[in-house]
C-alpha positions, 0 to 999 in steps of 0.5 A: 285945560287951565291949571290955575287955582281958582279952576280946583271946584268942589260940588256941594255934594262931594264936600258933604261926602268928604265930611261924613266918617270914616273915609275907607282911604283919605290921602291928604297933602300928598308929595311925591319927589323925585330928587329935584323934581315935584311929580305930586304937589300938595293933593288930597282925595278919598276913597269911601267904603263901596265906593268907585273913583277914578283919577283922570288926566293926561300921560305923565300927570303923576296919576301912577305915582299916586297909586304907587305912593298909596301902596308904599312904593314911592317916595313921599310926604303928606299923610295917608290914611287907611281905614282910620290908621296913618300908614305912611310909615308902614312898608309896602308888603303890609300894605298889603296885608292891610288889604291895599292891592294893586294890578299895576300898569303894564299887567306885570304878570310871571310870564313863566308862571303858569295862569294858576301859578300866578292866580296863587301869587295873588294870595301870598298875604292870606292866611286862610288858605282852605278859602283860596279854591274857592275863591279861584272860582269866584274869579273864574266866573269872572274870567272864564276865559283863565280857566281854560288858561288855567295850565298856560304860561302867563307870558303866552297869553294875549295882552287882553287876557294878560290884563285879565290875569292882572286883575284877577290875580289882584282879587285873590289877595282879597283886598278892601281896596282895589288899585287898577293902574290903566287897565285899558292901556294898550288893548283892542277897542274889544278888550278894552270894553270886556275889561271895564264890564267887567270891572263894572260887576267887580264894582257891583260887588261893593269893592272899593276901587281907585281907577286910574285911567287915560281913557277919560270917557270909559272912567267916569263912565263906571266911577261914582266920583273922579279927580281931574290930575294934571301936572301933579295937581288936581285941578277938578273934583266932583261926581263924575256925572257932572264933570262928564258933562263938564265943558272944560273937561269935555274939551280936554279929556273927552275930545269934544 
């Protein structure tokens, strides 16, 4: 795909949402440098109450750094905003106590924790302990599967049910906002299917969530709205919908 300017679009639909009030999280000029070098340029998105979005592109676009940068965990310039409040300032841990929760890539779970042990980490923020049993088995309808783990060292699961894990130790931080660094990556075609399904009903729920993910096809798939990331820029922005069907993305991120 081409990375000149004039390839960034907006629809006429998408700049009317950007227009409406009160974004849940609105990103706008953000840079992210590691010592001399540019790994996020200028970009500006948002993410609205409810809302699905994916941020699409290739290996090494800064897609993970964006996501790091809105949890506080990356270096950067720009402003961000939460709920109507710039954060930019306010350190990483309450971030999340703000309700900004990351499953990150690579799952990241205790492996020497048991699945339980490691569900309980999630809610390490939250003060109204006496909901946590109940939330457990909110997440247990979710993932069945964890509570036949529930005793099991996190470290002796399968990749797939480690990214469950991941994910389901996320919500039981309760977040507003829900940040899901490549799910998929490195699970079975199988794994892979059961993850986004269930991230489908996570999203039928009404949770706000910010996608990050390789797999092109299976994230505007599930997403209300996407940003095309390539080289620390965005180069397409819009509905999902149409830039599924987009030629240029089609080409380049669909194989097609």
């Amino acid at each position: 795909m081409d990375n000149k300017a004039d390839l960034l679009e907006v629809t006429n639909e998408s700049r009317k949402d950007a227009n409406s009030a009160g974004p849940l999280l609105r990103v706008k000029g953000l840079t992210i440098r590691y010592g001399g070098v540019t790994a996020i340029d200028g970009i500006s998105f948002y993410v609205g109450e409810g809302e699905v979005v994916a941020m699409i592109g290739a290996n090494g676009a800064g897609k993970s750094s964006t996501l790091m940068a809105v949890c506080g965990l990356a270096p950067t310039t720009g402003s961000i905003e939460f709920q109507g409040r710039e954060i930019q300032q306010i350190p990483a841990a309450e971030r999340v106590r703000l309700g900004i929760v990351q499953a990150p890539e690579g799952r990241r779970i205790f492996g020497r924790l048991t699945v339980l042990e490691n569900l309980r980490m999630g809610a390490f923020t939250r003060r109204d302990k006496d909901s946590i049993d109940s939330d457990l088995e909110t997440v247990f309808k979710l993932f069945p599967i964890l509570k036949e783990r529930l005793h099991q060292k996190g470290g002796t699961l399968s990749g797939g049910e480690q990214q469950m894990l991941a994910i389901a130790r996320g919500l039981m931080g309760r977040p507003k906002l829900l940040l899901l660094d490549e799910p998929s990556l490195g699970l079975s075609p199988i794994y892979s299917q059961k993850i986004f399904a269930i991230i489908g009903q996570i999203a039928a729920e009404g949770r706000s969530i910010l996608l990050v993910e390789q797999n092109a096809r299976a994230a505007l798939a599930i997403s209300k709205r996407a940003y095309c990331l390539e080289t620390g820029r965005i180069t397409l922005e819009g509905y999902s919908d149409d830039l599924a069907g987009d030629p240029r993305v089609r080409e380049a991120y669909l194989g097609e």
